[in-house]
C-alpha positions as CSV (number, residue, x, y, z in Angstrom):
1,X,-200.2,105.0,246.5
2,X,-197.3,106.8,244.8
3,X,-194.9,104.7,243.0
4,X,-191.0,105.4,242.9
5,X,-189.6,106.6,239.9
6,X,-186.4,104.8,238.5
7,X,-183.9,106.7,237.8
8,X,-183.1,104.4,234.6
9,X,-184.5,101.3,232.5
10,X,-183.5,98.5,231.0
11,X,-184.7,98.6,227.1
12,X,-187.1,96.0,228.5
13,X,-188.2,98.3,231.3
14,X,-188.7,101.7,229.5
15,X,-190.7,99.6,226.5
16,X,-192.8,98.6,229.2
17,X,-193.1,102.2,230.7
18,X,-193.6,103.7,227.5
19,X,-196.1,100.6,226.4
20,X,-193.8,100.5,222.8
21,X,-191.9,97.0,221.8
22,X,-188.5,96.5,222.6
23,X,-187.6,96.6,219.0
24,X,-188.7,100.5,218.6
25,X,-186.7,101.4,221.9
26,X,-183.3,99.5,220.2
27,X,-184.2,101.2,216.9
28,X,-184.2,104.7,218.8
29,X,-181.2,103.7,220.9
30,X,-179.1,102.9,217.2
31,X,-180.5,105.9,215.3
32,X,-179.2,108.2,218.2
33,X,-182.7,109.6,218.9
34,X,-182.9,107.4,222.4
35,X,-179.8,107.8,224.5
36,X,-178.5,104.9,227.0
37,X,-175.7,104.0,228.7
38,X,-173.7,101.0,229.1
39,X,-172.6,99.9,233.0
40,X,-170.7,96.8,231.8
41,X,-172.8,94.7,229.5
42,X,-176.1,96.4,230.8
43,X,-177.6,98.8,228.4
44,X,-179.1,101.6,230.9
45,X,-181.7,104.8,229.4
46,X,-182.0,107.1,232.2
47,X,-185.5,108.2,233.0
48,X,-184.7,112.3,231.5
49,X,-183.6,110.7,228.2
50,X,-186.7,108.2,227.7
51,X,-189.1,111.3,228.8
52,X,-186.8,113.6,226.3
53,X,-187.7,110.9,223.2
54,X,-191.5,110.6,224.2
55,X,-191.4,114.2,224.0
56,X,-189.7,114.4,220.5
57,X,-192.6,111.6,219.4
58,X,-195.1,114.2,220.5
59,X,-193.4,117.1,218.6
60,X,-193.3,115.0,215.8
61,X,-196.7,113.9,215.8
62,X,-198.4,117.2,215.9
């Protein structure tokens, strides 16, 4: 069974997709190296930008 892909996450959501705490993806959101998007009061990440940072982690952990 395939599962849909989002096209974006709430903080909560992509912490949960990335298994990291809310409080790293809201550090990485304020330091600029996570970007989101606001739609009103909802802070959006779209799925390119959270697979963009994951791959910066990798880069940086090699």
């Amino acid at each position: 069974m395939q599962q849909e892909q989002k096209l974006s996450y709430s903080p909560e959501a992509a912490a949960a997709a990335t298994d990291m705490n809310r409080s790293a993806i809201y550090r990485a959101i304020q330091s600029g190296e996570l970007k989101s998007y606001k739609v009103g009061r909802l802070r959006r990440i779209t799925r390119q930008a959270l697979e963009n940072y994951v791959a910066q982690l990798e880069r940086g952990a090699a």
